[in-house]
N, C-alpha and C positions, 0 to 999 in steps of 0.2 A: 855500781854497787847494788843498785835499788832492781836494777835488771837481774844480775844473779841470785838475789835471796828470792825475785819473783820467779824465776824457773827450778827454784829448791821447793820440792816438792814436799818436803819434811818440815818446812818454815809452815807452820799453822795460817791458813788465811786471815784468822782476826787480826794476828799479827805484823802482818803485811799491811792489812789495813791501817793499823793505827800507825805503824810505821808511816807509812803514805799521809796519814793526815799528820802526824807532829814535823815531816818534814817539807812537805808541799804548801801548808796553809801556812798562812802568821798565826801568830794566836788571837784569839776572838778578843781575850780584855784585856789584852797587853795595852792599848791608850783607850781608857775609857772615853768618853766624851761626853759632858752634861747634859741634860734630857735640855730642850729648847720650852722654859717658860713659858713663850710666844706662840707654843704649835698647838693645834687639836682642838680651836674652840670650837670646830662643826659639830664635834663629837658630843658638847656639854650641848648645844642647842638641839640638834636631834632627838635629843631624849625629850624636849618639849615640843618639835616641832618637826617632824620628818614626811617623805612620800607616804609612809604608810598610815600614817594620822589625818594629812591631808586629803587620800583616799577614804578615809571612814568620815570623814567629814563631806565630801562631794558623794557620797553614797546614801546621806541622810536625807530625807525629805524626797517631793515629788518635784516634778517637771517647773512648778513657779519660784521654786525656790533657788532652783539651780542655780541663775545667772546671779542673785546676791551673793549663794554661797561662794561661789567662783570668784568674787569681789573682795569675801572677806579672807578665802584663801590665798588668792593675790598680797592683799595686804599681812597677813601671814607669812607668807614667804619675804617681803620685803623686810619685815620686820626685822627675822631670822637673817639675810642677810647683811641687813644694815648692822647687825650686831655684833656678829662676827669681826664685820670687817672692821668697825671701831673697836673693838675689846683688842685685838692684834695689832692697834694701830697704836692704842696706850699702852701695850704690854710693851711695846717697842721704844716708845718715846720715853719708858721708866729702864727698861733693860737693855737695851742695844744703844738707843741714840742721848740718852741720860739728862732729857728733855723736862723732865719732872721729878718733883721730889715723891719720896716713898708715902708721903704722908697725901700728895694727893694722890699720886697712883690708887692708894688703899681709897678713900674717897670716889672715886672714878669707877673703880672696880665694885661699888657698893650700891653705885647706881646704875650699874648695868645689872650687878646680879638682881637687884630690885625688878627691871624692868621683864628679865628673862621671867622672873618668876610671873608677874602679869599676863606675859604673853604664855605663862604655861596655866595660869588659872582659865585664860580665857580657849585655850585649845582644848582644855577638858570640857567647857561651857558646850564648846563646837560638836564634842563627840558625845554628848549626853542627847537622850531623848528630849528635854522640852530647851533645846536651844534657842533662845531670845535675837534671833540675827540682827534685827533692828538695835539693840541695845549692845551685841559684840560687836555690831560696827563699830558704832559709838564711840565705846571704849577702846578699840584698834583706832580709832583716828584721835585719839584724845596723845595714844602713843607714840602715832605717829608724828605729832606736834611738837614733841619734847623736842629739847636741841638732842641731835646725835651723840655726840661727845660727853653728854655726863658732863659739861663743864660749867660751872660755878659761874657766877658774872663777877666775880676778881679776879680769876684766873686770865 
């Protein structure tokens, strides 16, 4: 059928096309599927913590400073990863494996966003003219000390 309305030259192209797409494709939101709670924390940590910041950061200063800044961007990146990977790992043990209750998730989630923000005050430190690298070590290793997991000592 679809073959002879395409060689009827009188059938309008648009029409053919939408024909073609209502009967070839499924429909797009025939089963929606819930957004995943758990996904895209890179995306919230980028915004404090990315290649292009880390760039303006290793761009700062002269030739002595280099290998601290390299130090503290190291520990920057760790940071940023180690966060990710536990914020995904309590989003999962509240929402997939039902490991925790909502009251600590919320708890949990309150001290990561605490820490992101730290680690976003101190990358703005990083990208400013009189950055204190001796003192953002510092306080990068102060954060690095924390337990990873945000968790309480009764939990």
């Amino acid at each position: 059928m679809l073959a002879a309305i395409a060689e009827d030259l009188t059938v309008p192209r648009f029409a053919l096309l939408l024909l073609l797409s209502l009967t070839g494709c499924p429909k797009s939101g025939a089963t929606a599927t819930p957004t995943d709670p758990c996904a895209d924390f890179e995306v919230e940590v980028e915004k404090h913590w990315s290649a292009s910041i880390r760039a303006q950061v290793m761009n700062k200063g002269g030739e002595l400073e280099f290998e601290q800044r390299s130090g503290v961007a190291n520990k920057m990146d760790r940071i940023s990863e180690d966060w990710v990977m536990m914020r995904t790992s309590v989003c999962k043990d509240h929402f997939v494996r039902q490991l925790i209750t909502k009251e600590q998730y919320a708890a949990r989630v309150q001290c990561f966003d605490d820490r992101l923000e730290r680690q976003r005050t101190l990358a703005t430190a990083l990208t400013g003219d009189a950055a204190d690298l001796a003192a953002i070590e510092g306080a990068l290793d102060d954060l690095i000390a924390a337990p990873k997991s945000c968790e309480s000592p009764e939990q």
